[in-house]
Each structure stands twice: as structure tokens, then as C-alpha cells.
C-alpha positions as CSV (number, residue, x, y, z in Angstrom):
1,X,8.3,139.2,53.8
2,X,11.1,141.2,55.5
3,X,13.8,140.0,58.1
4,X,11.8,140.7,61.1
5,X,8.6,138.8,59.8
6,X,10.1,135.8,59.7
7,X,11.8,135.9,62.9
8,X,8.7,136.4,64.3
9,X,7.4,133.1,62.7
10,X,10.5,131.5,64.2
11,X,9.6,132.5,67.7
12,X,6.5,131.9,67.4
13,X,7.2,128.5,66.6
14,X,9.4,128.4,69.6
15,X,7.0,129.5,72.0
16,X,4.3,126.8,71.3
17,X,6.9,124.0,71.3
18,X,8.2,125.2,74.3
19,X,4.4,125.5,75.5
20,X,4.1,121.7,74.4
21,X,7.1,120.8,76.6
22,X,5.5,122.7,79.5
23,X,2.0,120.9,79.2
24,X,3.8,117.4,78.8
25,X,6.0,117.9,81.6
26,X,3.1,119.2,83.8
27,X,0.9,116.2,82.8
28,X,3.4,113.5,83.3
29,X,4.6,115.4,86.7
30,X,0.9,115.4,87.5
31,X,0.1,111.3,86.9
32,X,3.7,110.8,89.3
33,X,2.1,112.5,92.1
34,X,-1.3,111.7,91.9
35,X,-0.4,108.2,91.4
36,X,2.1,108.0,94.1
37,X,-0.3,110.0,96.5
38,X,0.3,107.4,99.9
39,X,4.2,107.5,99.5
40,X,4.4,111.6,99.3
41,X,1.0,111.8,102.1
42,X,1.1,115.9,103.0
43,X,3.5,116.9,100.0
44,X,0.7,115.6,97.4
45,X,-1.5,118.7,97.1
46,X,2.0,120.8,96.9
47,X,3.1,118.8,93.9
48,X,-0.5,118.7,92.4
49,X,-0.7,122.5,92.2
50,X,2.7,122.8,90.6
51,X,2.2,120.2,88.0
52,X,-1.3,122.1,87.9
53,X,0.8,125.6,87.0
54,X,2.8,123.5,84.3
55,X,0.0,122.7,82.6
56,X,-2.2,125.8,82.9
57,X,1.4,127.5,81.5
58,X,2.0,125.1,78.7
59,X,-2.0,125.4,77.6
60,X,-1.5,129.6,77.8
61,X,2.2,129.4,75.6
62,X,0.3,127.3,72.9
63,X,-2.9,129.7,72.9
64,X,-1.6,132.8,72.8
65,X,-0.5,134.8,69.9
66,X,2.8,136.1,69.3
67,X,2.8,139.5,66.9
């Protein structure tokens, strides 16, 4: 196993934890605004599909493979 191997591990690692952030961040972000749907009225569907892209990004940096 050479230098570059393992630093491949390494950011592979980094790029599913980061990936795990994203998905968290998108689901809470996602309970906020559908939870608090009356107090943001037109904004809602704006902050839905964001917190939407969050997770679809965190699900696709945890899926893919790094080589």
C-alpha cells in the first residue's frame, strides 16, 4: 500500500462524513420548514426544495465511490 492509496482512503472517508453532514443538515432543515409551514406561508416550497437538494447531495456523497 503506497502513499497515494491511503490518501485515497482518507478522502474517501471524508467525503461520506461530509455526505452524512449534508443529509443530516438537509433532514433537520427539512422537519424546520415543513413543520413551521403557516409561519414561512409562500417561502415553504422554496425552503422544502433546498433542504430537498441537501439531502439528495448528502445520499449521492455517501453512495458514490471515490478511486
Amino acid at each position: 500500500m503506497g502513499l497515494s492509496e491511503e490518501g485515497s482512503i482518507g478522502a474517501s472517508m471524508v467525503e461520506k462524513f461530509f455526505g452524512l453532514i449534508l443529509l443530516v443538515t438537509g433532514a433537520v432543515a427539512m422537519y424546520y420548514t415543513l413543520t413551521s409551514a403557516t409561519v414561512l406561508k409562500i417561502f415553504t416550497g422554496f425552503f422544502g426544495v433546498l433542504s430537498f437538494i441537501l439531502v439528495l447531495l448528502g445520499v449521492f456523497l455517501i453512495i458514490a465511490k471515490t478511486e
